[in-house]
mmCIF file of the protein (N, C-alpha, C, O) and its ligand, coordinates in Angstrom:
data_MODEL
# 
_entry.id   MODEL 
# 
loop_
_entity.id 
_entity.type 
_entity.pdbx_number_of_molecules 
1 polymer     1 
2 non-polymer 1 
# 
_entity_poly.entity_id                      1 
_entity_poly.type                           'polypeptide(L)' 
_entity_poly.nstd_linkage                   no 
_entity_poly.nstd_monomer                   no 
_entity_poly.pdbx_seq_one_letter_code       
;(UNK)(UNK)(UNK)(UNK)(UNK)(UNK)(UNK)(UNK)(UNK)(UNK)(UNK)(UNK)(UNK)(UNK)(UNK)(UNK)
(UNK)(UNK)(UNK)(UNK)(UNK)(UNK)(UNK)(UNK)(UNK)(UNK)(UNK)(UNK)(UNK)(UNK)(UNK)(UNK)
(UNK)(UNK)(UNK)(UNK)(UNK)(UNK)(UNK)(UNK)(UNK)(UNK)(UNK)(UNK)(UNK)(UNK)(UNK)(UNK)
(UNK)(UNK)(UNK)(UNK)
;
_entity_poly.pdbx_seq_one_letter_code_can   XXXXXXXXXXXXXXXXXXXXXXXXXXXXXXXXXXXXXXXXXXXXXXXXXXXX 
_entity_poly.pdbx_strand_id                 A 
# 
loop_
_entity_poly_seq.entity_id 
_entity_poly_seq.num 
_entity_poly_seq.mon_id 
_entity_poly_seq.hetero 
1 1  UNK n 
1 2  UNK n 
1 3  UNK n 
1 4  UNK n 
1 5  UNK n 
1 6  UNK n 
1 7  UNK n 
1 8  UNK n 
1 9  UNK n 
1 10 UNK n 
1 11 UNK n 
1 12 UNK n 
1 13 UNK n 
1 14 UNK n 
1 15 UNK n 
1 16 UNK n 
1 17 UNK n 
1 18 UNK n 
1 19 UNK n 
1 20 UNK n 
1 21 UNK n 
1 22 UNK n 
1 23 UNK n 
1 24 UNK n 
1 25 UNK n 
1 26 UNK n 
1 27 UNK n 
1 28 UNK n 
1 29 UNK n 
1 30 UNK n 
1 31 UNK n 
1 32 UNK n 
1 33 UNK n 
1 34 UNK n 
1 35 UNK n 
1 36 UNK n 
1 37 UNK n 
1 38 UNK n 
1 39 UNK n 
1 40 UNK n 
1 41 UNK n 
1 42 UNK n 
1 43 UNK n 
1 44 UNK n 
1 45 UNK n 
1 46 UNK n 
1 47 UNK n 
1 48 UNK n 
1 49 UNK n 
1 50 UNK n 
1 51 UNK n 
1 52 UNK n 
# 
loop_
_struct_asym.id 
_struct_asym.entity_id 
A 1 
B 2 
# 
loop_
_chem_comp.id 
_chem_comp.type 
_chem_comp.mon_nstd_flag 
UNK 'L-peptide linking' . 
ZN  non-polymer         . 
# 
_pdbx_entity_nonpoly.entity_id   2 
_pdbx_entity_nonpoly.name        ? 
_pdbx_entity_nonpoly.comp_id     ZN 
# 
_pdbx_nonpoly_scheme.asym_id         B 
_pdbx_nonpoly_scheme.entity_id       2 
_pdbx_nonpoly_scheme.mon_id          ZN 
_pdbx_nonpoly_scheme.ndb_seq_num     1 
_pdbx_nonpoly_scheme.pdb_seq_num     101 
_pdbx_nonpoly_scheme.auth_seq_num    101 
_pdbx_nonpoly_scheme.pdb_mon_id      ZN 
_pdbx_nonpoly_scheme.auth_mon_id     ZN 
_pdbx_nonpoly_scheme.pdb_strand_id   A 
_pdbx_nonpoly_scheme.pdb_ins_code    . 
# 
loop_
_atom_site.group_PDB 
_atom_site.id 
_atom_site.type_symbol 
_atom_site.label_atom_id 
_atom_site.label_alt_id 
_atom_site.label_comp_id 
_atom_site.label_asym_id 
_atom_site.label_entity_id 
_atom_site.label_seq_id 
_atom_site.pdbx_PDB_ins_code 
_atom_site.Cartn_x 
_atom_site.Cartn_y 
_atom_site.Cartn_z 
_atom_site.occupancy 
_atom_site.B_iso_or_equiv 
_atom_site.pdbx_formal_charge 
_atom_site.auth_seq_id 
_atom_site.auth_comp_id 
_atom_site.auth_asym_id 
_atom_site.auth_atom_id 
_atom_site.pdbx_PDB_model_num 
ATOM   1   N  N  . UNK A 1 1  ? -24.264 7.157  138.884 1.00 0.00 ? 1   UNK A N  1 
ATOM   2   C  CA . UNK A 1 1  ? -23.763 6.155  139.835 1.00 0.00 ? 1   UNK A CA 1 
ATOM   3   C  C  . UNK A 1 1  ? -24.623 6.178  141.090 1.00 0.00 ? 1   UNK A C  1 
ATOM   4   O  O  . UNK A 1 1  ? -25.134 7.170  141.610 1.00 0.00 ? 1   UNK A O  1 
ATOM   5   N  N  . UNK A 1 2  ? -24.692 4.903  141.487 1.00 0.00 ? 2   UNK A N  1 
ATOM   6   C  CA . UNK A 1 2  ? -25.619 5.020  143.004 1.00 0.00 ? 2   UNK A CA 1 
ATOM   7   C  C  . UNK A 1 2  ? -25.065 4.768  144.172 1.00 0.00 ? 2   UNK A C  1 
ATOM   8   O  O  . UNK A 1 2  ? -24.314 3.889  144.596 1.00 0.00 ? 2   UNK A O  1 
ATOM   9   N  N  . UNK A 1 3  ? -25.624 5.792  144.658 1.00 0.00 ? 3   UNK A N  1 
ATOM   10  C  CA . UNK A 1 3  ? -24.815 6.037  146.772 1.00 0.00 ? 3   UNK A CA 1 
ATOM   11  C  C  . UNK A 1 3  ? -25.091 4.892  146.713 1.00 0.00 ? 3   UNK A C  1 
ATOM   12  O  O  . UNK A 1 3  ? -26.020 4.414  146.062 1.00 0.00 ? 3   UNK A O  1 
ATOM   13  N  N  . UNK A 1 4  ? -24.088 4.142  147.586 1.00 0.00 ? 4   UNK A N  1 
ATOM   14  C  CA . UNK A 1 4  ? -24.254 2.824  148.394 1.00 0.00 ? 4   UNK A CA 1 
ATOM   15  C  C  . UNK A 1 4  ? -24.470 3.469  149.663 1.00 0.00 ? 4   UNK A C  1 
ATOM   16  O  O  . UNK A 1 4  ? -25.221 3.053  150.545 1.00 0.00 ? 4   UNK A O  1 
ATOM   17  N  N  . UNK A 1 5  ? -23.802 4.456  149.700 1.00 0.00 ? 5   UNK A N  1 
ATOM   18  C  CA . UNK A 1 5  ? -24.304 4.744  151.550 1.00 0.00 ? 5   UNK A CA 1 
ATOM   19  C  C  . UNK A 1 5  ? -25.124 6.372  151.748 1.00 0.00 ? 5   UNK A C  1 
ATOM   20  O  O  . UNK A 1 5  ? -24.406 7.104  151.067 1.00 0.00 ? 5   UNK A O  1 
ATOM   21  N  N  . UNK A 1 6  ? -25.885 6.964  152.149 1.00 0.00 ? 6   UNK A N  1 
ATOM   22  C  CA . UNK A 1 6  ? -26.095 7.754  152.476 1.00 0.00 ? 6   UNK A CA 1 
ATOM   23  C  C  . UNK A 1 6  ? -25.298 8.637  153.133 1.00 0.00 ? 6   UNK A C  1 
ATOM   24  O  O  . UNK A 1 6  ? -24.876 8.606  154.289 1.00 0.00 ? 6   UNK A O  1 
ATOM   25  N  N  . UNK A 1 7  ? -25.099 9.646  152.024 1.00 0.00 ? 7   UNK A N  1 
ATOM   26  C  CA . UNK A 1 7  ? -24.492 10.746 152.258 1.00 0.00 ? 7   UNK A CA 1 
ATOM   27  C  C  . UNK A 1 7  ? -25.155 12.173 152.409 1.00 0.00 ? 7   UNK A C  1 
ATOM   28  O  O  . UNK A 1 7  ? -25.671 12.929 151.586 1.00 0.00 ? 7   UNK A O  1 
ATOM   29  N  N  . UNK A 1 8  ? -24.882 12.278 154.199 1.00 0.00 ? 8   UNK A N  1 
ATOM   30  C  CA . UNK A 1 8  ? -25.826 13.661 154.469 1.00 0.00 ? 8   UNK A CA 1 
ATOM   31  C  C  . UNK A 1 8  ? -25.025 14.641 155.183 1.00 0.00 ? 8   UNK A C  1 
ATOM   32  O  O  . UNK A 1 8  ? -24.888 14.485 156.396 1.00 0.00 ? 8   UNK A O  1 
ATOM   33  N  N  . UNK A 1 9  ? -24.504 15.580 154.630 1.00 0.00 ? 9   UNK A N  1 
ATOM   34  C  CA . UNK A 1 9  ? -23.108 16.520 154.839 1.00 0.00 ? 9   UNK A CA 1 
ATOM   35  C  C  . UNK A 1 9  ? -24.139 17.754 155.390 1.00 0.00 ? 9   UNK A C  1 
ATOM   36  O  O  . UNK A 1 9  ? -25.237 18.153 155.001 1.00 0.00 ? 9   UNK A O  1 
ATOM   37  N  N  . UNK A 1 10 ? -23.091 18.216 156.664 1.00 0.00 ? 10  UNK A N  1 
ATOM   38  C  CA . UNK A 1 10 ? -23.441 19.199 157.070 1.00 0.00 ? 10  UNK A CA 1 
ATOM   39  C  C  . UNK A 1 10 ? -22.429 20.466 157.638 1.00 0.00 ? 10  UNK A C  1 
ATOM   40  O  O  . UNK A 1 10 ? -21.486 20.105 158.342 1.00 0.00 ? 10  UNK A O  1 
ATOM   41  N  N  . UNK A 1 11 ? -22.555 21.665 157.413 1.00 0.00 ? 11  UNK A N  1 
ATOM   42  C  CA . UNK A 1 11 ? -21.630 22.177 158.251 1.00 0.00 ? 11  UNK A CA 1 
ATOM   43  C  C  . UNK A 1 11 ? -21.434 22.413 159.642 1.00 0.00 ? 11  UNK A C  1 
ATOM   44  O  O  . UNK A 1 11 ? -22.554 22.547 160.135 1.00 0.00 ? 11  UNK A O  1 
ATOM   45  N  N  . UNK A 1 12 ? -20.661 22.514 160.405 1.00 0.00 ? 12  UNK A N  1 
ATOM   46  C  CA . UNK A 1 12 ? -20.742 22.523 161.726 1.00 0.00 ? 12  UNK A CA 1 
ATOM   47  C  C  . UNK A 1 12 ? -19.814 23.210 162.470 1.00 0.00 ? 12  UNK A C  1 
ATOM   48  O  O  . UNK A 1 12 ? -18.707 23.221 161.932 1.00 0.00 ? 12  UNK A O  1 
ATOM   49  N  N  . UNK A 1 13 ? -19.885 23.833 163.602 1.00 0.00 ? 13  UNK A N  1 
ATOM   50  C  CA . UNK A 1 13 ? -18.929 25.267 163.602 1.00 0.00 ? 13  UNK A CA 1 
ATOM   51  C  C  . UNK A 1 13 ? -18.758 25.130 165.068 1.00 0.00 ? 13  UNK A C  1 
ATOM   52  O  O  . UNK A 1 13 ? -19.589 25.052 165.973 1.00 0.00 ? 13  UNK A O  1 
ATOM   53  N  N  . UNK A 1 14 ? -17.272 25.118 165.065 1.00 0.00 ? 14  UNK A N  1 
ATOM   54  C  CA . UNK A 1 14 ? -16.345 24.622 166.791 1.00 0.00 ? 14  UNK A CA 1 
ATOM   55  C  C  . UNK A 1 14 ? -15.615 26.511 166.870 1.00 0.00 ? 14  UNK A C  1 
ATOM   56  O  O  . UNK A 1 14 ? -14.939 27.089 166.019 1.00 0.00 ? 14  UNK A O  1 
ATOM   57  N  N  . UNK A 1 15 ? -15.961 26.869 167.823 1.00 0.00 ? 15  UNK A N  1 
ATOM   58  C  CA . UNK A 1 15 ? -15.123 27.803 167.750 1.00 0.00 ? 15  UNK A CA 1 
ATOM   59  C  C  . UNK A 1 15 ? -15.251 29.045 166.834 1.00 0.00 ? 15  UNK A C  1 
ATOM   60  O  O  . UNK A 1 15 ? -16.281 29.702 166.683 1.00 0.00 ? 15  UNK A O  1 
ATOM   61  N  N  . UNK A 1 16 ? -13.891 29.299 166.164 1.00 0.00 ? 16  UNK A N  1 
ATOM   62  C  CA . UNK A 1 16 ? -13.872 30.458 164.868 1.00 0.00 ? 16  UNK A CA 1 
ATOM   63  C  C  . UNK A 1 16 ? -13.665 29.274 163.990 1.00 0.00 ? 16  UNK A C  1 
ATOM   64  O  O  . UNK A 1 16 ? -12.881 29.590 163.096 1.00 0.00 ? 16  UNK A O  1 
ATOM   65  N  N  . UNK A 1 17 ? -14.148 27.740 163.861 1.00 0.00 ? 17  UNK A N  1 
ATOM   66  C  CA . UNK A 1 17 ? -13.636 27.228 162.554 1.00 0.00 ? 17  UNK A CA 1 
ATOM   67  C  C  . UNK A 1 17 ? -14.967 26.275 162.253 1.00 0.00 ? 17  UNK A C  1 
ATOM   68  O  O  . UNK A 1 17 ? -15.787 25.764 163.016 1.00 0.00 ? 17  UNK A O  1 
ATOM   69  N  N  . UNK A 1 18 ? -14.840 26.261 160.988 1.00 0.00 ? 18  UNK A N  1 
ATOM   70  C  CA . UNK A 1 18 ? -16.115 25.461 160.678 1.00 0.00 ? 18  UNK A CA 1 
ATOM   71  C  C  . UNK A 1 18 ? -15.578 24.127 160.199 1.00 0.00 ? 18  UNK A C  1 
ATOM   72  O  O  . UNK A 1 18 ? -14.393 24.062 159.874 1.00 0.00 ? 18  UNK A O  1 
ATOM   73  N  N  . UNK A 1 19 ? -16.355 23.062 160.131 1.00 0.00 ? 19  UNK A N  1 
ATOM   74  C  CA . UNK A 1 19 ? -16.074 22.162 159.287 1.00 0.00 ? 19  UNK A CA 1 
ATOM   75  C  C  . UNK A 1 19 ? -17.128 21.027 158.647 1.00 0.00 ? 19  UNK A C  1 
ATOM   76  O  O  . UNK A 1 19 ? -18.230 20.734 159.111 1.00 0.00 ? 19  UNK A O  1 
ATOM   77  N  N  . UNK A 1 20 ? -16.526 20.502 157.523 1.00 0.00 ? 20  UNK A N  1 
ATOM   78  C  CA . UNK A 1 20 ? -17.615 19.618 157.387 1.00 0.00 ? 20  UNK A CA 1 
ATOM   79  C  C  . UNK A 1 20 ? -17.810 17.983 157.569 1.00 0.00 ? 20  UNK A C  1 
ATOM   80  O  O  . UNK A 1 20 ? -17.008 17.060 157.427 1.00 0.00 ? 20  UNK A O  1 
ATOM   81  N  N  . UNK A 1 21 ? -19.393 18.009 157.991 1.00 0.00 ? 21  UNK A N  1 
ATOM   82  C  CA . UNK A 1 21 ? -19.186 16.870 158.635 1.00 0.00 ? 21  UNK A CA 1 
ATOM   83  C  C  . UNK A 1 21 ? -20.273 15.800 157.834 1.00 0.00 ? 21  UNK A C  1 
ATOM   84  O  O  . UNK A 1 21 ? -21.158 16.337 157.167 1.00 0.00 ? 21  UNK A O  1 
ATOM   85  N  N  . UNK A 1 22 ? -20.233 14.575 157.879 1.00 0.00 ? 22  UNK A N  1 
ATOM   86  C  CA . UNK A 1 22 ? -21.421 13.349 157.124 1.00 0.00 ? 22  UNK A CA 1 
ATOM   87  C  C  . UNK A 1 22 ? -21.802 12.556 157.909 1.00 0.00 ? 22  UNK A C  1 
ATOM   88  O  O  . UNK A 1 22 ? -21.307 12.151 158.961 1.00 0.00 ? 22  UNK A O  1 
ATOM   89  N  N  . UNK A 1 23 ? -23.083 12.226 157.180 1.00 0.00 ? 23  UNK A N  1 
ATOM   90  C  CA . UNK A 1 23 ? -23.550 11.379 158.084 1.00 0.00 ? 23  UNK A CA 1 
ATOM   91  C  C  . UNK A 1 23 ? -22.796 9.601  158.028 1.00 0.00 ? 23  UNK A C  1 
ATOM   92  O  O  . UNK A 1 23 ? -22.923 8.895  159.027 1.00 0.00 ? 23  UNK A O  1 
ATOM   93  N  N  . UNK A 1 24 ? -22.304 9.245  157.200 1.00 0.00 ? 24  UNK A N  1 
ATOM   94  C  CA . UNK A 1 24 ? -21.113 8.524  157.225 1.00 0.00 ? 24  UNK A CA 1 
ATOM   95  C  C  . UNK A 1 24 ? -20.367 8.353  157.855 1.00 0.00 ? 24  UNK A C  1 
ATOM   96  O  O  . UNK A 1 24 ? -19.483 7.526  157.629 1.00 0.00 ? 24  UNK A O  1 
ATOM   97  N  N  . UNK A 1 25 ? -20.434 9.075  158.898 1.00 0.00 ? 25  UNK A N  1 
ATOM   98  C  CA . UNK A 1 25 ? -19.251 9.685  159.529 1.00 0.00 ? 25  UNK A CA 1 
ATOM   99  C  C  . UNK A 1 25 ? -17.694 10.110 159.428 1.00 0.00 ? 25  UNK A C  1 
ATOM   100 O  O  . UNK A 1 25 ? -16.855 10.199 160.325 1.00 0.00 ? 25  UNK A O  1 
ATOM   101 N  N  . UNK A 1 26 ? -17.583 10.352 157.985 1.00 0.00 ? 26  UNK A N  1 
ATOM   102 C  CA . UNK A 1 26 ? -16.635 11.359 157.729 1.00 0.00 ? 26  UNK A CA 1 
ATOM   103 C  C  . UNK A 1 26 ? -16.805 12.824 158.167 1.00 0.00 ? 26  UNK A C  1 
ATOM   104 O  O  . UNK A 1 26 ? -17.931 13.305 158.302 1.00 0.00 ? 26  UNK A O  1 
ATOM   105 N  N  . UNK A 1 27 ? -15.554 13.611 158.413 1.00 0.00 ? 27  UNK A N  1 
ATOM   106 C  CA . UNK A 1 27 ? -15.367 14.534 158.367 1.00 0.00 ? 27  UNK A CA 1 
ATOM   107 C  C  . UNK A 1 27 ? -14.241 15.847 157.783 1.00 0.00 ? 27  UNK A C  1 
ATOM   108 O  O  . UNK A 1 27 ? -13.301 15.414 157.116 1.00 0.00 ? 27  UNK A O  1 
ATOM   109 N  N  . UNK A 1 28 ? -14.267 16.795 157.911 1.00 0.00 ? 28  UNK A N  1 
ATOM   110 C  CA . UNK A 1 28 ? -13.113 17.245 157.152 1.00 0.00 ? 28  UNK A CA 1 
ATOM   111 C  C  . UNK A 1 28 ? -12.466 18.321 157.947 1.00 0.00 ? 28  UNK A C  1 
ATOM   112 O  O  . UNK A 1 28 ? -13.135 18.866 158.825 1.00 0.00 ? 28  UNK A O  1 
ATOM   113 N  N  . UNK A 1 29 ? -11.156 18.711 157.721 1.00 0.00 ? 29  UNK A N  1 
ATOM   114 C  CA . UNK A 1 29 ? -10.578 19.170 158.884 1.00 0.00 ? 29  UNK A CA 1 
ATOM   115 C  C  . UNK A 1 29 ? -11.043 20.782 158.808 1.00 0.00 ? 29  UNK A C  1 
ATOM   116 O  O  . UNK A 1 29 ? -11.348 21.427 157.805 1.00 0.00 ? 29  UNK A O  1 
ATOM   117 N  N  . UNK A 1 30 ? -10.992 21.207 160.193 1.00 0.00 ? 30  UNK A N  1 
ATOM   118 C  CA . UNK A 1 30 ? -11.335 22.578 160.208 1.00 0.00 ? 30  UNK A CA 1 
ATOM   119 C  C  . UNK A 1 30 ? -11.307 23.760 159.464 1.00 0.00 ? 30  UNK A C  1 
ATOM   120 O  O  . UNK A 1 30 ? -10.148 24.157 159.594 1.00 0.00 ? 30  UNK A O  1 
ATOM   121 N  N  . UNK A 1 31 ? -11.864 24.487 158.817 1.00 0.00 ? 31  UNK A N  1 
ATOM   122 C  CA . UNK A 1 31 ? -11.171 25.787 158.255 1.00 0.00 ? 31  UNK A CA 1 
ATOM   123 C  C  . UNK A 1 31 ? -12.112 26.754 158.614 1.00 0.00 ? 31  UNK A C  1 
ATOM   124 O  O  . UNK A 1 31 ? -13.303 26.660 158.911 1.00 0.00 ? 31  UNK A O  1 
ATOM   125 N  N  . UNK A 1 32 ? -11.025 28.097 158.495 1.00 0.00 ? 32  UNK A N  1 
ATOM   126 C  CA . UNK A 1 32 ? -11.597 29.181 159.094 1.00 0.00 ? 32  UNK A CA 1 
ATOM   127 C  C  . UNK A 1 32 ? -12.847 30.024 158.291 1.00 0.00 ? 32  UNK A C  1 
ATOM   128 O  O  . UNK A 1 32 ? -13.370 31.029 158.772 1.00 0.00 ? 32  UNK A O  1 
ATOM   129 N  N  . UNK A 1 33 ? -13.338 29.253 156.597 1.00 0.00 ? 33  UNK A N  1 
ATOM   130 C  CA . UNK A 1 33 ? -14.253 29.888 156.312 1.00 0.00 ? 33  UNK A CA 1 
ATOM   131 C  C  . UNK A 1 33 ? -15.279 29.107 156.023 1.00 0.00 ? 33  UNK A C  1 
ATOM   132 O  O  . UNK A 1 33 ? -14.835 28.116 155.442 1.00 0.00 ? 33  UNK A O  1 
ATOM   133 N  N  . UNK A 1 34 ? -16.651 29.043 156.156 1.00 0.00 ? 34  UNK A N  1 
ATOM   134 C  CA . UNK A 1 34 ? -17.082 28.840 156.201 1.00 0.00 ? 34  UNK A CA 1 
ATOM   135 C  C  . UNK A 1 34 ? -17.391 28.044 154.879 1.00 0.00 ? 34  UNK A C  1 
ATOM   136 O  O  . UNK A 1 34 ? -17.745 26.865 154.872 1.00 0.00 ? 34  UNK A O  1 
ATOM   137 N  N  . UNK A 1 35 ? -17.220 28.817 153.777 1.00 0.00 ? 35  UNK A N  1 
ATOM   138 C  CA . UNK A 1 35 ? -17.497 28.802 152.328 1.00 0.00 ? 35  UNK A CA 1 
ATOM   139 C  C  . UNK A 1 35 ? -16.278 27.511 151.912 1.00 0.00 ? 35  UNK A C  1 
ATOM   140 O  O  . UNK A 1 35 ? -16.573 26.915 150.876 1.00 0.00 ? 35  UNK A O  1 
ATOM   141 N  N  . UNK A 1 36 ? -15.207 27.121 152.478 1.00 0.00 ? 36  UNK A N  1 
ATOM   142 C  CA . UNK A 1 36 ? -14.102 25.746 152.449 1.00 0.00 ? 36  UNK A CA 1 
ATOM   143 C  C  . UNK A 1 36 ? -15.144 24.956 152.592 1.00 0.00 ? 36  UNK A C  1 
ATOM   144 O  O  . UNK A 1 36 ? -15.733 24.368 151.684 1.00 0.00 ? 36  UNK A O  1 
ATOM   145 N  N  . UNK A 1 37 ? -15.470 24.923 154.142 1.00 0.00 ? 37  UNK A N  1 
ATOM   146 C  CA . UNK A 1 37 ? -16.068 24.237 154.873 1.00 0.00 ? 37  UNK A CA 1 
ATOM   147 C  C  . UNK A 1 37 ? -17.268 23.534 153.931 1.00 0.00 ? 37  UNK A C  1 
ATOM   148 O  O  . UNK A 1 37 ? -17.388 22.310 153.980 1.00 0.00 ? 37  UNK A O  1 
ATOM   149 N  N  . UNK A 1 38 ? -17.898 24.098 153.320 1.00 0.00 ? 38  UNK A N  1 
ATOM   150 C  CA . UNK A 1 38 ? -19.026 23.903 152.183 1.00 0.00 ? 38  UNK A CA 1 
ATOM   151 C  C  . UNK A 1 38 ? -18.493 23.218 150.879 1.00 0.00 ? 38  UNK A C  1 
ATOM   152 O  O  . UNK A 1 38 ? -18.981 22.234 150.323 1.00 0.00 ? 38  UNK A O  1 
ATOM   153 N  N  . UNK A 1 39 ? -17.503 23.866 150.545 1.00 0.00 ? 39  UNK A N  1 
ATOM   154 C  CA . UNK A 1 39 ? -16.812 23.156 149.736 1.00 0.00 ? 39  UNK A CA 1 
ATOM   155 C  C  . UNK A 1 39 ? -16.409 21.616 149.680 1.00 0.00 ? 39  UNK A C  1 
ATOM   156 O  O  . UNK A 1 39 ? -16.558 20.778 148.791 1.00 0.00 ? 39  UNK A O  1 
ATOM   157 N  N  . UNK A 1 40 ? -15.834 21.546 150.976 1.00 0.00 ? 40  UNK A N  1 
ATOM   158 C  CA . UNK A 1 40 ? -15.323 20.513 151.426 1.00 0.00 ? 40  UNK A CA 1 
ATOM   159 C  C  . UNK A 1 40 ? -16.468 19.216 151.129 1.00 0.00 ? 40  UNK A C  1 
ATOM   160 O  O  . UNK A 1 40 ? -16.275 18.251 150.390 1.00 0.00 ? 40  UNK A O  1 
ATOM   161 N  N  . UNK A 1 41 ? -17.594 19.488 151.870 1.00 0.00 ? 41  UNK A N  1 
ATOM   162 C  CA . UNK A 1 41 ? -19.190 19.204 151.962 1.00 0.00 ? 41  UNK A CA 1 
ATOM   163 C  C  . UNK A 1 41 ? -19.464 18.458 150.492 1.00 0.00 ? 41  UNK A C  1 
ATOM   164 O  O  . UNK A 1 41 ? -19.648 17.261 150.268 1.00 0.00 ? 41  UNK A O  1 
ATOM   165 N  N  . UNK A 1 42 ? -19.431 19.426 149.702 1.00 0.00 ? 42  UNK A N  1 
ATOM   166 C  CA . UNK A 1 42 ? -20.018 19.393 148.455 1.00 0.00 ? 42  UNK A CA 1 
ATOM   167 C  C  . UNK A 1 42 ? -18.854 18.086 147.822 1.00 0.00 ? 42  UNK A C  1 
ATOM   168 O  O  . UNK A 1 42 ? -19.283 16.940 147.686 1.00 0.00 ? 42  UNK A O  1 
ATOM   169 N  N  . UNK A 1 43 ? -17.434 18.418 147.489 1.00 0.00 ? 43  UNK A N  1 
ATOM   170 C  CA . UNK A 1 43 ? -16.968 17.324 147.098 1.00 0.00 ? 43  UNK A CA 1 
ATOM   171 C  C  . UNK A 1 43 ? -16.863 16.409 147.821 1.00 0.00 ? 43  UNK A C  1 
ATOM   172 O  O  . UNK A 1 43 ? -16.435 15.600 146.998 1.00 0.00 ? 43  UNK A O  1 
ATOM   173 N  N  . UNK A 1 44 ? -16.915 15.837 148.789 1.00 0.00 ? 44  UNK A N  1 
ATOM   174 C  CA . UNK A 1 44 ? -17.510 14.710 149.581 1.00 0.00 ? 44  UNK A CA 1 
ATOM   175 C  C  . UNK A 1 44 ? -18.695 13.826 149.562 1.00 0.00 ? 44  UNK A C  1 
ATOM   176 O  O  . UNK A 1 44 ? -18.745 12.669 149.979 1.00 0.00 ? 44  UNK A O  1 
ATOM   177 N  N  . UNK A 1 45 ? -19.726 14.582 148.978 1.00 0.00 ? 45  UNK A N  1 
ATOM   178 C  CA . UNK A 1 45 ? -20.769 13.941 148.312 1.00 0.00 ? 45  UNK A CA 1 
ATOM   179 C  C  . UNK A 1 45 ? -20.944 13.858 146.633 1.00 0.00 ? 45  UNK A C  1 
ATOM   180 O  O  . UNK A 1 45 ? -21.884 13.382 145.997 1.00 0.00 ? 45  UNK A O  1 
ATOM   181 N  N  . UNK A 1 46 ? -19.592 14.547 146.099 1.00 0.00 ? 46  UNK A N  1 
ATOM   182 C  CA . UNK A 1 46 ? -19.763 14.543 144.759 1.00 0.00 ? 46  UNK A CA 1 
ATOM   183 C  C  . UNK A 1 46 ? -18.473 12.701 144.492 1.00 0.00 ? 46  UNK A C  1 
ATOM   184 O  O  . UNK A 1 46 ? -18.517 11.798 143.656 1.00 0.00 ? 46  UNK A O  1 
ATOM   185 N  N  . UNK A 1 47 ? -17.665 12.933 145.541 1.00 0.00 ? 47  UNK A N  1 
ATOM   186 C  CA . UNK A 1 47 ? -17.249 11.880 145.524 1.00 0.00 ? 47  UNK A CA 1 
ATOM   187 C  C  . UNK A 1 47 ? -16.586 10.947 147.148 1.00 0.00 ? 47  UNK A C  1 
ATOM   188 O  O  . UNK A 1 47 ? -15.828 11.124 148.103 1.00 0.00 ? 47  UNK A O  1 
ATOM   189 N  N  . UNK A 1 48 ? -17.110 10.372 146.814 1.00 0.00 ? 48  UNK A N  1 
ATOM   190 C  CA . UNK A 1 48 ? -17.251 10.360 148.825 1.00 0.00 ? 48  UNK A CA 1 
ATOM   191 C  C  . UNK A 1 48 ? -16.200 8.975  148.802 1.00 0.00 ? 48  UNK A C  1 
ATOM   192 O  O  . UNK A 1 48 ? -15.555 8.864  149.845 1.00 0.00 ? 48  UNK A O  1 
ATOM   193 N  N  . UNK A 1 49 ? -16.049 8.358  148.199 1.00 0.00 ? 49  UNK A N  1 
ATOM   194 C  CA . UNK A 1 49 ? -14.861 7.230  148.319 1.00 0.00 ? 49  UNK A CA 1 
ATOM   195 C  C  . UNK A 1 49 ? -13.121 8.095  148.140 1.00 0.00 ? 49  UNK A C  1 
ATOM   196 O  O  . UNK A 1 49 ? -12.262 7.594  148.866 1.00 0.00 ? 49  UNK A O  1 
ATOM   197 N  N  . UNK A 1 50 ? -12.774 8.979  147.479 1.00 0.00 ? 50  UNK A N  1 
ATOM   198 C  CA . UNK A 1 50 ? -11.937 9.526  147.288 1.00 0.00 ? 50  UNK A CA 1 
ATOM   199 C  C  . UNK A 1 50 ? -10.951 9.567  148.898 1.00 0.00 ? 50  UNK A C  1 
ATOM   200 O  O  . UNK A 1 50 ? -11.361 9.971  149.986 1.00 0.00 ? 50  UNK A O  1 
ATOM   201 N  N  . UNK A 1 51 ? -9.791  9.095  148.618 1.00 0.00 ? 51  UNK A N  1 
ATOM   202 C  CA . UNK A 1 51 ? -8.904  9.052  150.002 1.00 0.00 ? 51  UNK A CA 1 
ATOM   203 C  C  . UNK A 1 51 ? -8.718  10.408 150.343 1.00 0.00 ? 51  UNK A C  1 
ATOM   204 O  O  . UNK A 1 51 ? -8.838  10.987 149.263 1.00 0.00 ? 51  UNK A O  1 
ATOM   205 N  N  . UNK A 1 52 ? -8.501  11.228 151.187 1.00 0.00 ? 52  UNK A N  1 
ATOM   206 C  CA . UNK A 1 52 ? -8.101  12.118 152.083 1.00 0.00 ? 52  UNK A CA 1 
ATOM   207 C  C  . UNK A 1 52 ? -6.565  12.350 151.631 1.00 0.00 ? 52  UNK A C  1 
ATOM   208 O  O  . UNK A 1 52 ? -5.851  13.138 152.251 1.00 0.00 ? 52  UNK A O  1 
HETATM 209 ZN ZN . ZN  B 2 .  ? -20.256 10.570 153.543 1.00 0.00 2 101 ZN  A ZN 1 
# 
């Protein structure tokens, strides 16, 4: 299937919490490990229309 939009996920770290963020400008809500945070990342670009 092809990105219609460019999806460029990054992690990004407020505090003790990380989260992940796109260049889409989605984001995902805080968590305290880093390795969520990546997670989060990863299915977001594995499926990036998916509702919240
Ligand atoms: Zn995105």
């Amino acid at each position: 299937m092809a990105a219609r939009t460019d999806h460029r996920t990054e992690v990004a770290e407020r505090g003790s919490f990380c989260f992940a963020q796109c260049s889409c400008g989605w984001f995902a809500p805080g968590r305290r490990s880093r390795d969520k945070a990546r997670r989060d990342a990863a299915e977001h670009q594995d499926d990036p229309d998916r509702a919240d």
